[in-house]
LOFI-950287 format. One line per 8 residues: number of its first residue (from 1); their letters; for each residue x, y, z of N, C-alpha, C. Coordinates in pm, whole numbers, plus 50000, padded with zeros to 5 digits. Example, Ala and Ser with C-alpha at 12.3 -4.5 7.8 and 13.67 -1.06 7.14 Angstrom:
<atoms>
1) AS) 51319/49431/50780/51230/49550/50780/51320/49670/50780  51285/49775/50708/51367/49894/50714/51290/50003/50787
</atoms>
This chain:
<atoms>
1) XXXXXXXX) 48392/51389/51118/48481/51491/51063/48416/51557/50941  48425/51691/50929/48375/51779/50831/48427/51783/50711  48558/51699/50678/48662/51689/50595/48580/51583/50495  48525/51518/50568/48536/51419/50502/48381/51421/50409  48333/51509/50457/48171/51530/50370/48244/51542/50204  48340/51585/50227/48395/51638/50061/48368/51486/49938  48405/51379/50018/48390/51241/49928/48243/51279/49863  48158/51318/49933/47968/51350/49905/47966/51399/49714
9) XXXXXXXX) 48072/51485/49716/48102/51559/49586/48189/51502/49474  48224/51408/49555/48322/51311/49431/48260/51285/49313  48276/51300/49228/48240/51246/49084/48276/51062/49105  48164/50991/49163/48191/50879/49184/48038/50801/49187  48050/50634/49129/47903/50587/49143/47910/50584/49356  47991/50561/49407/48031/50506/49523/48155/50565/49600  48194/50607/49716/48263/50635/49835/48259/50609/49937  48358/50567/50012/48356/50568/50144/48507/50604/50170
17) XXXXXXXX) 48517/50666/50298/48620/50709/50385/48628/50702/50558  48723/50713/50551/48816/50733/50716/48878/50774/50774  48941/50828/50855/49055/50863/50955/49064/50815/51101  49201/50760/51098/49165/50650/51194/49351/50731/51280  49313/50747/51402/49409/50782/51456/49549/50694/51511  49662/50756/51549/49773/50680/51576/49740/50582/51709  49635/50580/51776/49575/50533/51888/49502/50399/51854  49457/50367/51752/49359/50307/51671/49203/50423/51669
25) XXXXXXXX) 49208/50506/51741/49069/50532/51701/49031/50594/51609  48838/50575/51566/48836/50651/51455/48774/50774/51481  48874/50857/51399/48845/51044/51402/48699/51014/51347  48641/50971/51251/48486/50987/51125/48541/50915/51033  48401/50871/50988/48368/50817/50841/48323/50875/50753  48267/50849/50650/48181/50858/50559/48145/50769/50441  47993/50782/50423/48016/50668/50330/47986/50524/50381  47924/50439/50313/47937/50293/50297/48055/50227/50362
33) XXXXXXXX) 48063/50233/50467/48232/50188/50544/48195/50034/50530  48080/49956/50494/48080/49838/50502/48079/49751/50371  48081/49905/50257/48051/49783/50107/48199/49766/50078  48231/49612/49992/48358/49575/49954/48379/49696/49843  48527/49694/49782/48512/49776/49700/48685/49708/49629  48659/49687/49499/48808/49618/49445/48962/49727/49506  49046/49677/49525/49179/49759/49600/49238/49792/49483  49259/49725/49409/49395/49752/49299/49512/49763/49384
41) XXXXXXXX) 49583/49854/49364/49756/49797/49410/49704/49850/49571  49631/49913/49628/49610/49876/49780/49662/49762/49846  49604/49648/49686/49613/49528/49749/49809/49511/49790  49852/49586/49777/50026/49564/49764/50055/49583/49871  49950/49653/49951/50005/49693/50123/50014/49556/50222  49888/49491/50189/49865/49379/50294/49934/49300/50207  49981/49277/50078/50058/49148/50050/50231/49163/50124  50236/49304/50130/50398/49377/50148/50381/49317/50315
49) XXXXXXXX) 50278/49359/50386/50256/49325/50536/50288/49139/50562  50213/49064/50490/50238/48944/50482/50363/48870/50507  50435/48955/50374/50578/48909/50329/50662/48918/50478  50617/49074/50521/50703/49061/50700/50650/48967/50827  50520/48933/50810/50503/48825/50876/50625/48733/50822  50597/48680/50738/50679/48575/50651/50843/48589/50718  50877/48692/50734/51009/48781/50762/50968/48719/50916  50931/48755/50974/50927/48750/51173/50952/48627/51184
57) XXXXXXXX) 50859/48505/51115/50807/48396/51129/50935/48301/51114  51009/48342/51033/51164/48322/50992/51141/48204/50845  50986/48239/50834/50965/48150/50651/51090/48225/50544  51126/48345/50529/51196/48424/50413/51264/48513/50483  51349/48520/50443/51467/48629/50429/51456/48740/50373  51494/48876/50356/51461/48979/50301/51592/48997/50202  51716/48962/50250/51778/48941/50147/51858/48782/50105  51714/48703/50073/51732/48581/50018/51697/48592/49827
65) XXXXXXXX) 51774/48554/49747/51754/48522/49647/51550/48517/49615  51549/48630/49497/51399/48577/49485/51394/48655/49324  51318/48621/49280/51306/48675/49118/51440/48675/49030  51415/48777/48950/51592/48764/48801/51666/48731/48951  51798/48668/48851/51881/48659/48917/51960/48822/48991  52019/48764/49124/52088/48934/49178/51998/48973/49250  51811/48956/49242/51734/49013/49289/51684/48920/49420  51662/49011/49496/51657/48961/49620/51475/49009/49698
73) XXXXXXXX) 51432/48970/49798/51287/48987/49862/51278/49106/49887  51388/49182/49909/51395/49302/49977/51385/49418/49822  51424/49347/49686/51428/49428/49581/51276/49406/49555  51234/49281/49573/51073/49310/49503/51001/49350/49535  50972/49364/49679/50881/49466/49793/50956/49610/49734  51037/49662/49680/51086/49817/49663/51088/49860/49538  51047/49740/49433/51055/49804/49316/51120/49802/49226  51247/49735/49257/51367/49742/49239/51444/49613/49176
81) XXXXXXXX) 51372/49509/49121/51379/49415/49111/51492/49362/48950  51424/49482/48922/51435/49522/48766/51320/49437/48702  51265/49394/48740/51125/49347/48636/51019/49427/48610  50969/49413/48481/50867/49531/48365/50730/49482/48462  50666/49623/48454/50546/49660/48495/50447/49564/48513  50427/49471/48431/50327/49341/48459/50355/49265/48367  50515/49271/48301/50546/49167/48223/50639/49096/48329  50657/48980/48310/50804/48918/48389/50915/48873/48281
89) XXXXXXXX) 50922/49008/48280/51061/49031/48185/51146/49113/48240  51286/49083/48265/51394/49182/48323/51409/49236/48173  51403/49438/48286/51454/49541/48169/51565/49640/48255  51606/49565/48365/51722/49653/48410/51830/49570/48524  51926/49593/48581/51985/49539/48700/51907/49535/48802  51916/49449/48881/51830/49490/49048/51937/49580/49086  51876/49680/49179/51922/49784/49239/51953/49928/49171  51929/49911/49011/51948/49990/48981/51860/50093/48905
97) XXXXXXXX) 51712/50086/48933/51630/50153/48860/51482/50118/49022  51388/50237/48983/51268/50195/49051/51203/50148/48952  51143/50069/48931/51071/50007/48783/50911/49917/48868  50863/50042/48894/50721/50004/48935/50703/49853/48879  50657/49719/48975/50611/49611/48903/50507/49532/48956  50392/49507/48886/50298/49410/48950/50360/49307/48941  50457/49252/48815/50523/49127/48812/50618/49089/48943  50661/49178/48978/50770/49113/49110/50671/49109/49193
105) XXXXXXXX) 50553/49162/49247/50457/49128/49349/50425/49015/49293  50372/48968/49228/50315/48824/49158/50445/48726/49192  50590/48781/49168/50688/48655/49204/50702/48626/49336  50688/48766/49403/50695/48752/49576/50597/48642/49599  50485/48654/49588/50377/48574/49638/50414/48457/49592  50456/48472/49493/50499/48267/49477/50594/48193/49577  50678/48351/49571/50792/48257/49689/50767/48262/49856  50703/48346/49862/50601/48321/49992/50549/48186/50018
113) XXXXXXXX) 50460/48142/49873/50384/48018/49906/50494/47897/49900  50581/47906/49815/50688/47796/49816/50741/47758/49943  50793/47889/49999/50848/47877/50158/50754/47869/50269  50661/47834/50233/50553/47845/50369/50475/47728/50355  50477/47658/50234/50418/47565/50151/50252/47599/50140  50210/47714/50164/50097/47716/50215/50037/47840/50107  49938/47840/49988/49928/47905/49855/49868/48049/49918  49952/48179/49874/49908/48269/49926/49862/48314/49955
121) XXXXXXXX) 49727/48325/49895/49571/48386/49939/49550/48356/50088  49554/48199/50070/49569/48158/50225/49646/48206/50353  49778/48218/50279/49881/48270/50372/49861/48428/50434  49798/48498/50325/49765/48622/50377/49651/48646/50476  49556/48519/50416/49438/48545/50521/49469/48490/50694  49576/48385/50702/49590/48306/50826/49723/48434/50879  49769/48495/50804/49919/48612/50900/49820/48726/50910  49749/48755/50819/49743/48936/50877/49606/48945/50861
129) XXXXXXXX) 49505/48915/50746/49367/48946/50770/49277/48868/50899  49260/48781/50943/49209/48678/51034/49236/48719/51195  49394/48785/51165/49461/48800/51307/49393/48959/51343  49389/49049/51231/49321/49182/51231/49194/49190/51218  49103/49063/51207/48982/49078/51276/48885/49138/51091  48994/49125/51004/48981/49206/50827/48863/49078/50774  48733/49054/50846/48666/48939/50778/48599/48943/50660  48623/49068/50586/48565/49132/50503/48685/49107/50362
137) XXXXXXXX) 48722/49129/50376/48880/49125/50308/48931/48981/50269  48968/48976/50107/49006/48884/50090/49108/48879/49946  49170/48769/49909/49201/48794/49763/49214/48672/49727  49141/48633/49581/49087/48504/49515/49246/48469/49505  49189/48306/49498/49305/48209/49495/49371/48226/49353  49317/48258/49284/49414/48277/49157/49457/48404/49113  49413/48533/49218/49434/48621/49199/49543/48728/49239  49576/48836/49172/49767/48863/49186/49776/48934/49320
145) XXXXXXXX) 49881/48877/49378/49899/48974/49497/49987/49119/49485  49946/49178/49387/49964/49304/49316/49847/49378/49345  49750/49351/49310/49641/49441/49252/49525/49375/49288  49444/49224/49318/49365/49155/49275/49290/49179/49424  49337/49232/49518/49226/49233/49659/49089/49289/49675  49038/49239/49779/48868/49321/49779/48860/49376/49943  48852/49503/49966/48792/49469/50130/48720/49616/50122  48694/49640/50276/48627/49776/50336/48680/49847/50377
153) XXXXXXXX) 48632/49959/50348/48677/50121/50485/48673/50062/50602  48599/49981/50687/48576/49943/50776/48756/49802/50823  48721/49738/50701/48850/49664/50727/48987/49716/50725  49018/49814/50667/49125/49868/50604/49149/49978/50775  49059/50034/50793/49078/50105/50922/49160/50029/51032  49080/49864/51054/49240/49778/51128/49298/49751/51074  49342/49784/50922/49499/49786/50884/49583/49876/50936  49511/50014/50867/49630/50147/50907/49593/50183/51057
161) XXXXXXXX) 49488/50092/51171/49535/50088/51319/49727/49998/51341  49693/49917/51266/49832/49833/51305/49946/49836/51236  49887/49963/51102/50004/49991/51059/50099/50076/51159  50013/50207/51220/50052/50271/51294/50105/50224/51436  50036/50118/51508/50059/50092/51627/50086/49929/51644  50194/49874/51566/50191/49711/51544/50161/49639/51679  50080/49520/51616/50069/49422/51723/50088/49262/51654  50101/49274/51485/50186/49152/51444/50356/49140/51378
169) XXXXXXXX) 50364/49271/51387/50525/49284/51391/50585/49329/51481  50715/49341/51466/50815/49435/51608/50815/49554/51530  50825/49662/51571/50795/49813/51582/50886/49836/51475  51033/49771/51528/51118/49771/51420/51120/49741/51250  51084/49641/51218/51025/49595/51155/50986/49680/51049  50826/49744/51077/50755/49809/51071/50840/49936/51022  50896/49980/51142/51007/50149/51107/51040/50099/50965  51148/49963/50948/51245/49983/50837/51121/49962/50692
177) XXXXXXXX) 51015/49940/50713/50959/49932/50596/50893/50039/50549  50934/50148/50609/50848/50235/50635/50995/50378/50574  51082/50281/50572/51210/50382/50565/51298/50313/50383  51379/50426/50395/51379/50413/50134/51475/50330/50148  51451/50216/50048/51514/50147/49984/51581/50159/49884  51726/50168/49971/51793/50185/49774/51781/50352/49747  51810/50464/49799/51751/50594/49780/51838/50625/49712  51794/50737/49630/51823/50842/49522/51772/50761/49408
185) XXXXXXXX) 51680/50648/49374/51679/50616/49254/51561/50653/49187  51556/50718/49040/51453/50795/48966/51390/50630/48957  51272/50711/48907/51127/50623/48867/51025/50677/48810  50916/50594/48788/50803/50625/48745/50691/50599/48857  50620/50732/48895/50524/50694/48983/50397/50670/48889  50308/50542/48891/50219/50537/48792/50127/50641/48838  50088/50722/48724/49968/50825/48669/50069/50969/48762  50122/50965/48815/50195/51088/48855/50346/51138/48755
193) XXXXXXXX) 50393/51048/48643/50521/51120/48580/50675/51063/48676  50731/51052/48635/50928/51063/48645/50900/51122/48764  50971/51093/48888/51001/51111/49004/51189/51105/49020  51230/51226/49104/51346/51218/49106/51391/51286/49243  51399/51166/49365/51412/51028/49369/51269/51000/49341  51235/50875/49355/51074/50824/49316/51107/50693/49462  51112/50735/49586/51143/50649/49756/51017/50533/49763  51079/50467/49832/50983/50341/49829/51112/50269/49911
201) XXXXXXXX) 50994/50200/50052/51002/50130/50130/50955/50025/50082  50943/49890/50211/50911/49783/50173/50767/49730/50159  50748/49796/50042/50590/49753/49967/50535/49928/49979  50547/49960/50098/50503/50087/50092/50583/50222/50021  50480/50307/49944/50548/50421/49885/50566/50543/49969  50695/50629/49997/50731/50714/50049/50748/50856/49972  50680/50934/50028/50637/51080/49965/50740/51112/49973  50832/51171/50057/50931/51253/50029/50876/51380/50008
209) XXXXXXXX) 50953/51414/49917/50971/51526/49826/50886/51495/49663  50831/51444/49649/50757/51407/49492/50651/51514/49466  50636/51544/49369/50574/51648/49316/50527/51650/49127  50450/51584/49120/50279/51624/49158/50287/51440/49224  50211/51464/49340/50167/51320/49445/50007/51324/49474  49985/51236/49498/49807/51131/49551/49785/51210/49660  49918/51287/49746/49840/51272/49921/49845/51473/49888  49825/51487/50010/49814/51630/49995/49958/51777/49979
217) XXXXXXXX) 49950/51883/50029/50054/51971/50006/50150/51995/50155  50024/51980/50232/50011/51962/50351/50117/51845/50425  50042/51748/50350/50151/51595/50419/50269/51620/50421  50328/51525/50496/50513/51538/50584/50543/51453/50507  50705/51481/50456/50793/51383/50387/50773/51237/50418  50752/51202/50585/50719/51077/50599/50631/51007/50557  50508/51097/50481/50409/51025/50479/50421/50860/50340  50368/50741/50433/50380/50668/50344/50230/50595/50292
225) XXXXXXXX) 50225/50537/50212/50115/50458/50174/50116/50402/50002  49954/50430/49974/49948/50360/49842/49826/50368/49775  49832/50424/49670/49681/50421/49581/49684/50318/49447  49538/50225/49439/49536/50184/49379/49449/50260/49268  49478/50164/49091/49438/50213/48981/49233/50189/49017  49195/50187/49060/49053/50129/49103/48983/50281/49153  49090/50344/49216/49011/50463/49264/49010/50425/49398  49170/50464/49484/49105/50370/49604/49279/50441/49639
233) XXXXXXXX) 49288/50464/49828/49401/50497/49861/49411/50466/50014  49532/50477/50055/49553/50461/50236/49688/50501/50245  49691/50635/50302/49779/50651/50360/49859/50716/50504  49921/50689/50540/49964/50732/50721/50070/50888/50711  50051/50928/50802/50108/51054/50808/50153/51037/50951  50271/51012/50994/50315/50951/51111/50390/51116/51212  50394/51212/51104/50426/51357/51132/50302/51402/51246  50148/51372/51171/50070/51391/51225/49974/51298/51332
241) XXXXXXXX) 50036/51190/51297/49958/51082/51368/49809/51030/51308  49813/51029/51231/49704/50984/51175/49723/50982/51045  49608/50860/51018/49622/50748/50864/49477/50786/50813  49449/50774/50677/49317/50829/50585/49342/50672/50489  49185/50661/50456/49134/50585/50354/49088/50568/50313  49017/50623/50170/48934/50604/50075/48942/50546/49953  48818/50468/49929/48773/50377/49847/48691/50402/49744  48704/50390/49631/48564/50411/49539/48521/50325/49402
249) XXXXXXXX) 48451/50318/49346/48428/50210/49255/48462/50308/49108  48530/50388/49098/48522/50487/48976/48704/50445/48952  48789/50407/48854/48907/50395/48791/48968/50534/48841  49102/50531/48862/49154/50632/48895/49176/50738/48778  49181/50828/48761/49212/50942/48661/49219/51067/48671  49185/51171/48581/49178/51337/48646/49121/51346/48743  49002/51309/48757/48889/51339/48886/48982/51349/49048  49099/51204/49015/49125/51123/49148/49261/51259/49180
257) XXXXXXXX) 49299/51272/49075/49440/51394/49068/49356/51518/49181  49265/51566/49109/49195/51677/49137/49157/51694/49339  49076/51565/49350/48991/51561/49475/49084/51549/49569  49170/51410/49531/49240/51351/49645/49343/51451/49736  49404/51525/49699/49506/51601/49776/49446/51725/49852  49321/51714/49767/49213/51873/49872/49144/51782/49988  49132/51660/49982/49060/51584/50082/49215/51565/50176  49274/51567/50147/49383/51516/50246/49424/51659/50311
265) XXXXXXX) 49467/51727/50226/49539/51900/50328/49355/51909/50432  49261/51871/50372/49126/51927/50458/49094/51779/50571  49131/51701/50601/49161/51629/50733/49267/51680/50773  49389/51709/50731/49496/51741/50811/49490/51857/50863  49414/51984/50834/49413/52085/50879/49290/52086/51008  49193/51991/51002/49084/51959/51062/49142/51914/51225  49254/51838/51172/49315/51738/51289/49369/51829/51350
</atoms>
């Protein structure tokens, strides 16, 4: 794909990219599809994926008791937990604020491993990386299932294949995580400003209507996904049938504002 030469121009030490169709196949690459590259909150997709294994498997409940009290599995996958950004400190009701948190991802994963007895890193690698063939992909045993993952363009491509076309969840499943939790509630999208609503499914973030956003002008309200602070994104456009993912070793900032949404309207118009 011709779209994707644009990463070539990134103000970056490193890139790689993808487009990987609703079929599993891949449209093009570019780029190093085989070097690791840190996820940052990427890593929130496959921990959010996990948690619904966890959900199928009948280890957790989605609305079982988990974090502050009131807050439930289904509030910490959405945001909604009321716990501060990467403190684990309640600064609001559950249900009543989006309050972006690495801390409720960090509590999820505990109660994952409690109920499964089995310490998460592990748990993620034996439900969803191992089974997706992700041998590249991993996240250290002491590290947060927020932010702390490592994998490839190459691995991440059989993610958003099975995001799009499941073969370890029921379809269903999948739909409702994919659909807003808790809607109409304002938030903070990190490095994008006050969002009003600021939608979010389970683990995954939902475009909507948000304005200024990561994905393009182009993308459909449906589109969902997730960029991490690392310089690094994946997201599905289920309007169009097809999922994008790029990786880079450069911190997210102006550069990432600038590139990312001209790389996305220029695959989607390509497609």
């Amino acid at each position: 794909m011709q779209s994707l030469a644009l990463i070539e121009n990134w103000p970056v030490p490193t890139a790689a990219a993808a487009v990987v169709r609703a079929d599993g196949t891949v449209a093009g690459t570019r780029g190093p599809t085989g070097h690791r590259f840190a996820l940052a909150s990427v890593t929130k997709l496959l921990t959010a994926y996990a948690a619904l294994v966890a959900y199928e498997e009948g280890a957790i409940e989605l609305d079982e008791p988990a974090g502050p009290p009131g807050s439930s599995v289904r509030h910490l996958l959405a945001h909604t937990s009321g716990l501060a950004f990467d403190e684990h400190r309640v600064t609001a009701e559950p249900g009543t604020r989006r309050l972006y948190s690495n801390a409720g991802f960090e509590v999820l994963g505990d109660h994952i491993a409690k109920a499964t007895d089995i310490p998460f890193a592990d748990y993620l690698r034996q439900a969803v990386l191992e089974p997706l063939g992700m041998a590249s992909t991993f996240l250290a045993d002491d590290g947060s299932p927020a932010k702390d993952g490592v994998s490839t363009v190459d691995d991440l491509v059989r993610f958003a294949a099975e995001v799009q076309s499941p073969r370890l969840l029921d379809v269903r499943t999948v739909a409702e995580a994919m659909s807003v939790v808790h809607p109409g509630l304002k938030g903070v999208l990190p490095g994008y400003g006050h969002q009003n609503p600021n939608d979010w499914g389970l683990g995954f973030e939902i475009r909507d209507g948000k304005s200024p956003h990561w994905t393009g002008g182009s993308s459909s309200p449906r589109t969902f996904g997730h960029f991490g602070q690392a310089g690094t994104f994946l997201w599905v456009d289920p309007d169009a049938g097809v999922a994008c993912v790029a990786l880079t070793d450069r911190a997210f900032g102006e550069w990432a504002v600038e590139v990312w949404p001209v790389l996305t309207d220029a695959v989607l118009a390509e497609l």
